[in-house]
DRENDO-1510 file (C-alpha; in Angstrom, 1 decimal, always signed):
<recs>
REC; n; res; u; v; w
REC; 1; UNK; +28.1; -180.0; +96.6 .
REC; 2; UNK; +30.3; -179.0; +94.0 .
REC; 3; UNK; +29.5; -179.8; +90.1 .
REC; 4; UNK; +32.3; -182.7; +88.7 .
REC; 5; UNK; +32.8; -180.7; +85.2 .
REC; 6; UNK; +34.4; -182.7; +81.9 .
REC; 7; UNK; +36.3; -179.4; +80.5 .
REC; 8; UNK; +36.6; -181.2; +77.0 .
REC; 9; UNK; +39.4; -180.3; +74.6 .
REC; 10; UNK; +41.7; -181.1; +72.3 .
REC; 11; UNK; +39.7; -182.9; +68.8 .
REC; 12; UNK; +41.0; -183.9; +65.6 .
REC; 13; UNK; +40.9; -181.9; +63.4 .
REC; 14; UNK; +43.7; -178.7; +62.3 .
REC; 15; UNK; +42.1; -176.3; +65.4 .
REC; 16; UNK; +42.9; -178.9; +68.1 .
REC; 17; UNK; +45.7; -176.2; +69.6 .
REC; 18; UNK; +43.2; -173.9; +69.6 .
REC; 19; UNK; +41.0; -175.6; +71.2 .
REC; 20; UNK; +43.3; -176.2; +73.7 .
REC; 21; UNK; +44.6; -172.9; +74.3 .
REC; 22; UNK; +40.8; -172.1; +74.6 .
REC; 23; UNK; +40.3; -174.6; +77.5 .
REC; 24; UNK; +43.0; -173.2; +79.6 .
REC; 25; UNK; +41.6; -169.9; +79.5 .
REC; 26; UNK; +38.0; -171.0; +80.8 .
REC; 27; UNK; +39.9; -173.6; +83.3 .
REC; 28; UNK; +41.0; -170.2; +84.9 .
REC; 29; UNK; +38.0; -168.4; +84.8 .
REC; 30; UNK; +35.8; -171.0; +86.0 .
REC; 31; UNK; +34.7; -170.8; +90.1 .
REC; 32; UNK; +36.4; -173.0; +91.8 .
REC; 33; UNK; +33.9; -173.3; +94.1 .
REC; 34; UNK; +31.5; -174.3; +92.3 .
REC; 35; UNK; +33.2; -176.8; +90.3 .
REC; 36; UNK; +35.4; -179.6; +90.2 .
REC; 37; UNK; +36.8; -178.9; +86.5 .
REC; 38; UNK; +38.7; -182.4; +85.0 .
REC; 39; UNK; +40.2; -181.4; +81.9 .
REC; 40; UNK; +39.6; -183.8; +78.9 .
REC; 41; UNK; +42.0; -184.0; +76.1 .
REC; 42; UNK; +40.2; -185.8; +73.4 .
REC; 43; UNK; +42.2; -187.3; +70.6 .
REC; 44; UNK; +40.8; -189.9; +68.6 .
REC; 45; UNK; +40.0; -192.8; +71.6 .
REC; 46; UNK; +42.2; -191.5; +73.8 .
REC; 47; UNK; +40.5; -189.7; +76.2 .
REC; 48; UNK; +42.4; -188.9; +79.0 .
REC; 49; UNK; +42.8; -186.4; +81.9 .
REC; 50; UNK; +46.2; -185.3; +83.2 .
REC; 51; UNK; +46.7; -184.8; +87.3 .
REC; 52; UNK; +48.5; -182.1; +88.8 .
REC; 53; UNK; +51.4; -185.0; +89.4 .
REC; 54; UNK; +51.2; -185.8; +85.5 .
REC; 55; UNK; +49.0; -189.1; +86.0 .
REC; 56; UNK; +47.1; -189.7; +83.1 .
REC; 57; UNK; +43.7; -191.6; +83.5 .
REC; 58; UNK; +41.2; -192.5; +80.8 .
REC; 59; UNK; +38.0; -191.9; +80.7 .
REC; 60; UNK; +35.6; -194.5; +81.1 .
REC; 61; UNK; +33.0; -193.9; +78.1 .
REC; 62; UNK; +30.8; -196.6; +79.7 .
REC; 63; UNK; +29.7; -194.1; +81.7 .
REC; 64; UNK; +31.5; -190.8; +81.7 .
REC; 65; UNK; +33.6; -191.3; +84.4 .
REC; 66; UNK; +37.5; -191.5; +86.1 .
REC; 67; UNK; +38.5; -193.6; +89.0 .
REC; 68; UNK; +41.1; -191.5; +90.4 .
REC; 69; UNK; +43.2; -193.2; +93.6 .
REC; 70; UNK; +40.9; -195.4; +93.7 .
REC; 71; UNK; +37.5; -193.8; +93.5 .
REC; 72; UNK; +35.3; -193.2; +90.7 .
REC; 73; UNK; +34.2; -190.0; +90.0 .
REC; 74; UNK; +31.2; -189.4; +87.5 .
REC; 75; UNK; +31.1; -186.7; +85.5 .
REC; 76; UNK; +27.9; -184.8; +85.6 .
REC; 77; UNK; +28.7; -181.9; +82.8 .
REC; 78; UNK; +30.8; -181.4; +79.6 .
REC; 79; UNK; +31.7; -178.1; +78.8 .
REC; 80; UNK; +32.9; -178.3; +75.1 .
REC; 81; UNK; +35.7; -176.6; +74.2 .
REC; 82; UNK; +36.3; -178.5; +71.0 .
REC; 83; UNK; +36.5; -176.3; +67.6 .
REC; 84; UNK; +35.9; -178.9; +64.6 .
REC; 85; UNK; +35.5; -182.3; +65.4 .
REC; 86; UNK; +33.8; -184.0; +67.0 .
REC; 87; UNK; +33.1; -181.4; +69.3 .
REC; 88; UNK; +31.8; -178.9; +66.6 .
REC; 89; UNK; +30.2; -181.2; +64.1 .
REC; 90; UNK; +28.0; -182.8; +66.8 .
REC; 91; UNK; +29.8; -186.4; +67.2 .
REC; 92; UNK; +30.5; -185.7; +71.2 .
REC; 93; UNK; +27.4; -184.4; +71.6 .
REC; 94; UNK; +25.4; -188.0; +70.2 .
REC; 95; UNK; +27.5; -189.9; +72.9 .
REC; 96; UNK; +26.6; -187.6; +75.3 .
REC; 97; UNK; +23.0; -187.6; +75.0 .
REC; 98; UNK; +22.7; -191.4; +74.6 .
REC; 99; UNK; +24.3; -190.8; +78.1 .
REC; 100; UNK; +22.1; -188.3; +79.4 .
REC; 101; UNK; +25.0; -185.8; +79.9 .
REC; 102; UNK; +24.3; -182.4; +79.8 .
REC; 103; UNK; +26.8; -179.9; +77.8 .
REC; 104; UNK; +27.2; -176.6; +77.2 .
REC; 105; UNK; +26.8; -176.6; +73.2 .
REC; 106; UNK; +24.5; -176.5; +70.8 .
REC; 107; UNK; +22.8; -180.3; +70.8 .
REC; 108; UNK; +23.8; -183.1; +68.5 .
REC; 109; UNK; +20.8; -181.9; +65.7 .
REC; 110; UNK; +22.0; -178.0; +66.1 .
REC; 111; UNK; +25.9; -179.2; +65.8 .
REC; 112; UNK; +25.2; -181.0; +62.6 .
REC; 113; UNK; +23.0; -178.3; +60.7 .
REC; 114; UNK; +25.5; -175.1; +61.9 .
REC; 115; UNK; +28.8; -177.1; +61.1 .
REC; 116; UNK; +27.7; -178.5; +57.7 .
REC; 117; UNK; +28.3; -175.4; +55.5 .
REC; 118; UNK; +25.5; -175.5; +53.1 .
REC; 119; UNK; +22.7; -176.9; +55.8 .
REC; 120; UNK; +23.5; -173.7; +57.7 .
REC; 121; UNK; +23.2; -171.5; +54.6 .
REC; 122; UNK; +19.8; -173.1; +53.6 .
REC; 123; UNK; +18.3; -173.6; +57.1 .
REC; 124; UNK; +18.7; -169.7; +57.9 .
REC; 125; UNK; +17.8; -168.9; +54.0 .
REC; 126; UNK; +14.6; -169.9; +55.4 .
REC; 127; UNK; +14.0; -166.7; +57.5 .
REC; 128; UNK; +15.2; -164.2; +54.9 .
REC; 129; UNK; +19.1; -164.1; +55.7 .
REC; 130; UNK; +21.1; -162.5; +53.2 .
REC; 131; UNK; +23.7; -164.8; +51.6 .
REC; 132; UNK; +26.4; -165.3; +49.1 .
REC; 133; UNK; +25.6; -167.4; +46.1 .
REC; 134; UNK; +27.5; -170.6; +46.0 .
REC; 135; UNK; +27.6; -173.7; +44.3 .
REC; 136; UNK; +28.6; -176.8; +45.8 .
REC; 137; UNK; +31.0; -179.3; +44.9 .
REC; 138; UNK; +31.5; -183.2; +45.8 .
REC; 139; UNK; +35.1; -185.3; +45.2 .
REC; 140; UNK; +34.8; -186.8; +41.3 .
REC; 141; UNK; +32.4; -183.6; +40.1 .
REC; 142; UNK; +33.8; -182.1; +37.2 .
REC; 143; UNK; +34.1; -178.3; +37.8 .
REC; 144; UNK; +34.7; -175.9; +34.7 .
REC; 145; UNK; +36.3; -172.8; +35.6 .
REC; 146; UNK; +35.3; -170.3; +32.4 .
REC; 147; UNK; +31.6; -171.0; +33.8 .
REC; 148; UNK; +32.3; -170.4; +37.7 .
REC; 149; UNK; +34.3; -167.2; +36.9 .
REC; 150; UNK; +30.9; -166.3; +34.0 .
REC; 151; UNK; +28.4; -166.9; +37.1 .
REC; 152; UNK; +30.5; -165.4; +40.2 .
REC; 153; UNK; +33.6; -163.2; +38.6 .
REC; 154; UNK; +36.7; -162.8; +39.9 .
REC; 155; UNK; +37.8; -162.8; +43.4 .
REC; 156; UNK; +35.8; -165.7; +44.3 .
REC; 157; UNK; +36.3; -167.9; +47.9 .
REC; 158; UNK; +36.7; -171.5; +47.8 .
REC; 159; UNK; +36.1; -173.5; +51.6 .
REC; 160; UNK; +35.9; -176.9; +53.1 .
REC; 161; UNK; +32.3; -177.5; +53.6 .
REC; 162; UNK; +32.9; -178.7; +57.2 .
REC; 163; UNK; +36.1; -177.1; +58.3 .
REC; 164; UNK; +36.7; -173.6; +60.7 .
REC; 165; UNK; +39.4; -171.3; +61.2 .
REC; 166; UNK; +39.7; -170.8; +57.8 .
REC; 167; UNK; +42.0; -174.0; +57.2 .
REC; 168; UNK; +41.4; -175.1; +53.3 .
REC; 169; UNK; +39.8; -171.5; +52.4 .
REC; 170; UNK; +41.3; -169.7; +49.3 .
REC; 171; UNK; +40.6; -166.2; +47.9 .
REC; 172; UNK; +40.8; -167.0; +43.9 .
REC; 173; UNK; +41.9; -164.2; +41.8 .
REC; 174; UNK; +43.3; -166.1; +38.9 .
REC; 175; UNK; +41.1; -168.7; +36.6 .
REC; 176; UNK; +44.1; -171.0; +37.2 .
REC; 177; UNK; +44.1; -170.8; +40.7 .
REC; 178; UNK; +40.5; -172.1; +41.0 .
REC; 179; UNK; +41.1; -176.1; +40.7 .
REC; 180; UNK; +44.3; -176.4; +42.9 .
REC; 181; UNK; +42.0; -174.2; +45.8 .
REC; 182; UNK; +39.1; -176.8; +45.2 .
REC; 183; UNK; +41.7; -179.7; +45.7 .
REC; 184; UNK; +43.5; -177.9; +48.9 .
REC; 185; UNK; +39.9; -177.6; +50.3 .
REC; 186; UNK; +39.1; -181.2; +50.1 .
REC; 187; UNK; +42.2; -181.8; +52.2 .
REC; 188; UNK; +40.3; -180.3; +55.1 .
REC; 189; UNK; +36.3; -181.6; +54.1 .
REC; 190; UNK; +35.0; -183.8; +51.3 .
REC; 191; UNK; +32.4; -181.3; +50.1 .
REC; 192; UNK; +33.7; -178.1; +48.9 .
REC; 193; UNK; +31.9; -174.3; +48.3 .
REC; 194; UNK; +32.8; -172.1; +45.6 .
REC; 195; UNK; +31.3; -168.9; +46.6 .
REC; 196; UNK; +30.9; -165.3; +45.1 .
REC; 197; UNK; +32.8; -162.4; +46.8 .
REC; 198; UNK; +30.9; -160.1; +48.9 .
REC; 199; UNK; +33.2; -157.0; +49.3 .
REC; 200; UNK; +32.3; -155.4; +52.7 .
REC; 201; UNK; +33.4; -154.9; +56.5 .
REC; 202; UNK; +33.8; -158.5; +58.1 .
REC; 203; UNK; +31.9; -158.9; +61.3 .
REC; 204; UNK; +31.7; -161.2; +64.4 .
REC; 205; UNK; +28.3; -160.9; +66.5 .
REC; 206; UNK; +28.1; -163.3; +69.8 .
REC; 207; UNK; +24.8; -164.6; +70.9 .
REC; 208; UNK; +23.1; -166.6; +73.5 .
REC; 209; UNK; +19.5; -167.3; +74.8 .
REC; 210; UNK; +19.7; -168.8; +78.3 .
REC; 211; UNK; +17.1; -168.6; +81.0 .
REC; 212; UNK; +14.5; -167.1; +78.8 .
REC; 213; UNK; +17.0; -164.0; +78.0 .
REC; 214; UNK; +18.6; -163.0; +74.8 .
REC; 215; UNK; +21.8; -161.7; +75.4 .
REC; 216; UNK; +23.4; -160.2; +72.0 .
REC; 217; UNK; +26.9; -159.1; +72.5 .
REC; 218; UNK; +28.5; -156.2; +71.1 .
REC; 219; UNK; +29.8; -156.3; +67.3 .
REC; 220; UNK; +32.9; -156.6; +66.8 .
REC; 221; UNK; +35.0; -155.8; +63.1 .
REC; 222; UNK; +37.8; -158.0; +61.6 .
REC; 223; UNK; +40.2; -156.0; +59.8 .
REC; 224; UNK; +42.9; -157.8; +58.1 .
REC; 225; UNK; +46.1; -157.2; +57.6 .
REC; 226; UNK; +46.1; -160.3; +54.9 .
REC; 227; UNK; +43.8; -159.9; +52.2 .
REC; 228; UNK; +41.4; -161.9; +54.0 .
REC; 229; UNK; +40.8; -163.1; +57.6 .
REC; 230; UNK; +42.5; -166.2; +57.2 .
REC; 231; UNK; +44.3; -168.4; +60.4 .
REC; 232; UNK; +47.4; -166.6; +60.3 .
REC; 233; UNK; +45.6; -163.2; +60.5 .
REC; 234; UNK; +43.2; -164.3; +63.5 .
REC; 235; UNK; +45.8; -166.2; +65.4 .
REC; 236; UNK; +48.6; -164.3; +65.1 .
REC; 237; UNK; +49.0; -160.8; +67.3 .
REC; 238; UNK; +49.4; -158.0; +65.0 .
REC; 239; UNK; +47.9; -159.2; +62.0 .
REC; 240; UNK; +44.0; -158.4; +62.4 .
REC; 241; UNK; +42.2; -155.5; +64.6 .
REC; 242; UNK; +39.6; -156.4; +66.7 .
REC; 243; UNK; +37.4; -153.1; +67.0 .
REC; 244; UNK; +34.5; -153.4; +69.6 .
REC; 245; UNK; +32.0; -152.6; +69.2 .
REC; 246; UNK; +31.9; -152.0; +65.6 .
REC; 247; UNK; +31.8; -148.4; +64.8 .
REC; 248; UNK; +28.9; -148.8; +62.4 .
REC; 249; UNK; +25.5; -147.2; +61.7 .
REC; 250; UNK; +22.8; -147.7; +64.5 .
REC; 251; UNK; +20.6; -148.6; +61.8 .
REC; 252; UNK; +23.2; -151.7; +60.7 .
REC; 253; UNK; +23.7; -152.8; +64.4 .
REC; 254; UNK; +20.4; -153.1; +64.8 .
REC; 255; UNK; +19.9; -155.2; +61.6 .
REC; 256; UNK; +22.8; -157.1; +62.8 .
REC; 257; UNK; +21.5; -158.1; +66.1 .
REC; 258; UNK; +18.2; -159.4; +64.4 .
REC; 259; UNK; +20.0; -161.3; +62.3 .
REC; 260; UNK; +22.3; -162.7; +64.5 .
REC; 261; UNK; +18.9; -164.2; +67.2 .
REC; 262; UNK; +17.3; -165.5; +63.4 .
REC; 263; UNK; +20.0; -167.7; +62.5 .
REC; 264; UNK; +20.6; -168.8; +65.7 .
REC; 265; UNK; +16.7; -169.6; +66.4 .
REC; 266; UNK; +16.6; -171.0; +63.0 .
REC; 267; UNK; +19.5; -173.0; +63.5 .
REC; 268; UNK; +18.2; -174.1; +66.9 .
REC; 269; UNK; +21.1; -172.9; +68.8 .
REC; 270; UNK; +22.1; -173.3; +72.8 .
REC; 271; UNK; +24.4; -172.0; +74.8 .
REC; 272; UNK; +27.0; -168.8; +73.2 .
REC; 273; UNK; +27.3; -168.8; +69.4 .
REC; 274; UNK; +29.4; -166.5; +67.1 .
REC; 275; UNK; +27.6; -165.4; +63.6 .
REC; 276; UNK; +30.1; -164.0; +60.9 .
REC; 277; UNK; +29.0; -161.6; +58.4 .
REC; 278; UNK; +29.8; -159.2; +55.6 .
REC; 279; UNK; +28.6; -155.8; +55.5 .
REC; 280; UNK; +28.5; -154.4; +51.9 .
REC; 281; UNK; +26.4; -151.1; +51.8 .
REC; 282; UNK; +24.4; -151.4; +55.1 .
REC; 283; UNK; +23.4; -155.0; +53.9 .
REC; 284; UNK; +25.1; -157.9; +56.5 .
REC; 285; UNK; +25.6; -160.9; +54.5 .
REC; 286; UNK; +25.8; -164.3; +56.6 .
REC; 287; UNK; +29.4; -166.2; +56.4 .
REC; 288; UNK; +28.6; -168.9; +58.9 .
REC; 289; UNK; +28.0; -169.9; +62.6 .
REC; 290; UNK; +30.7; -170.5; +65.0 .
REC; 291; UNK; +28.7; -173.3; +67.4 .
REC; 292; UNK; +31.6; -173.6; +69.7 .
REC; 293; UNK; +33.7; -170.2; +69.5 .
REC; 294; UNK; +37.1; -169.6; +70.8 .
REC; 295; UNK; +38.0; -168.5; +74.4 .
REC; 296; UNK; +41.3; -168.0; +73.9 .
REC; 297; UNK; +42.9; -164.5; +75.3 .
REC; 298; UNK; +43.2; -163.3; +71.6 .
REC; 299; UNK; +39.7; -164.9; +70.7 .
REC; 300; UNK; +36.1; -162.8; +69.8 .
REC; 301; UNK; +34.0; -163.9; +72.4 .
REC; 302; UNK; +35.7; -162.8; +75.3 .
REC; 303; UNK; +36.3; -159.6; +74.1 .
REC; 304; UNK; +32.8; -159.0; +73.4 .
REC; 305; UNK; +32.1; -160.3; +76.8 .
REC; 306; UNK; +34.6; -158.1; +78.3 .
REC; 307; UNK; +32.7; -155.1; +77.0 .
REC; 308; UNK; +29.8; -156.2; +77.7 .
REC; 309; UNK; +30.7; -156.0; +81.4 .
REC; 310; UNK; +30.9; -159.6; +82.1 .
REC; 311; UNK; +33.3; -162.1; +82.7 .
REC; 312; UNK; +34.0; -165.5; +80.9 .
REC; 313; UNK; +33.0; -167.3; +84.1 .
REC; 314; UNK; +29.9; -165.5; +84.9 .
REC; 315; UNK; +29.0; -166.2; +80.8 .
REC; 316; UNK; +29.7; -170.1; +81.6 .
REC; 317; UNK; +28.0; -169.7; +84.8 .
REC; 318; UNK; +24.8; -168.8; +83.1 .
REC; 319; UNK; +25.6; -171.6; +80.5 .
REC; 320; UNK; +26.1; -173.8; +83.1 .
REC; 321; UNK; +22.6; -173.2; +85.2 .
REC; 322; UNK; +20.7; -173.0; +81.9 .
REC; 323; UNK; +21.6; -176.1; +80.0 .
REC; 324; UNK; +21.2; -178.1; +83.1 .
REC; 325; UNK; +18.0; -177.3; +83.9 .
REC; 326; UNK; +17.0; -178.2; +79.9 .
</recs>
């Protein structure tokens, strides 16, 4: 009998198109007969799934389920798809183990810690993790610039705590420019990092653990056309190379790859997972944990799972069969 999958999408926050875009890439890739793949478009309380005829139907949160011409159909997995929240920040994942649902993500705990900037930074801190310093900001804390620029220099980065794509992030250069990035970033998250600037190459390093295996994906560099890899740069074709895998020292890859499996066993990580890091010297430097990565056709992940000799539905396959059986 064929598995009734919730392909959940959409969100609220400034990635939803991604997020979407994302979902109709896996909604191809998935086996059709295997599955019966619903997709969700989440948006705020409305939940709904669009038929082939343009029906919409909500989904019944009672218990996870559509009636459909007349007969109800429960839904028996969610695949999240959802960059930010509340697919990201572990929200979706709370209602869906109070309904004992399973998903394809990292759980509601795992969300929470990876999203939360500076959770993730001092939960993977823990296992030696290299990191830039930061210091962390709240609305209504007063902020003196001549200090931050004494402590860190000039460029610094200023992000939303709990934000991705780089929406809200802001390469300083200027001691003027420091207060208006703080206040852009709290338009995106109400806890702000200012962060030193870790010159180096900018790195992307998929990961999963599923059915006792450890599959760690080939490296793949960011190079920038813009002086950082901001949205523009990733989303837009012709404005970033993607090189996989990384033409680095074996020596770094290596250290990458341990890296990579200790934050995501630190962080207590399920299903695939993209780690960020800087390389200065042959030292990677942690940026942050990508709990629920893009599948887009321009995104990192499927890349990496190209060359790795897989395709995106035999990755979600494996998701699938191991996050069940947990």
């Amino acid at each position: 009998m064929k598995l009734n999958i919730a392909l959940v999408a959409g969100g609220n926050s400034s990635e939803r198109n991604i997020s979407l875009n994302s979902a109709a890439q896996v909604e191809q890739a998935l086996d059709s007969s295997k599955y019966n793949v619903y997709k969700i478009d989440l948006h705020g309380r409305d939940w709904s799934y669009t038929a082939p005829d343009g029906t919409r139907t909500q989904v019944d949160k009672n218990d996870f389920s559509l009636t459909l011409n007349g007969q109800k159909i429960l839904l028996e997995y969610a695949l999240i798809l959802i960059h930010g929240t509340p697919g990201e920040d572990g929200k979706l994942q709370g209602y869906l183990e109070m309904m004992g649902i399973p998903c394809s993500s990292c759980d509601m705990v795992s969300s929470v810690i990876t999203f939360d900037k500076i959770s993730c930074k001092r939960a993977v801190a823990d296992v030696g993790i290299p990191l830039a310093r930061e210091i962390f900001v709240r609305e209504g804390d007063r902020i003196d610039p001549s200090e931050v620029i004494r402590q860190f220099g000039l460029p610094l980065f200023v992000k939303p705590n709990a934000s991705g794509s780089s929406f809200g992030v802001t390469k300083v250069k200027k001691e003027e420019e420091l207060l208006p990035a703080i206040q852009q970033a709290f338009k995106e998250s109400s806890e702000v990092l200012i962060e030193e600037f870790i010159e180096g190459r900018e790195v992307g390093c998929g990961v999963m653990i599923a059915g006792g295996k450890e599959y760690v994906f080939p490296v793949t560099e960011l190079v920038s056309k813009h002086d950082f890899f901001d949205y523009e740069a990733k989303y837009t074709e012709g404005l970033a190379d993607e090189i996989t895998p990384a033409d680095l020292k074996p020596e770094v890859t290596k250290w990458l790859n341990e890296m990579t499996l200790k934050a995501y066993k630190a962080c207590r990580c399920r299903g695939v997972v993209r780690i960020d890091f800087i390389v200065r010297g042959d030292t990677p430097y942690m940026i942050e944990i990508n709990s629920i990565p893009g599948m887009s056709a321009g995104s990192i992940i499927p890349k990496q799972v190209k060359t790795m000799g897989m395709t995106i539905g035999q990755l979600f396959d494996i998701i699938i069969e191991d996050t069940r059986a947990k």
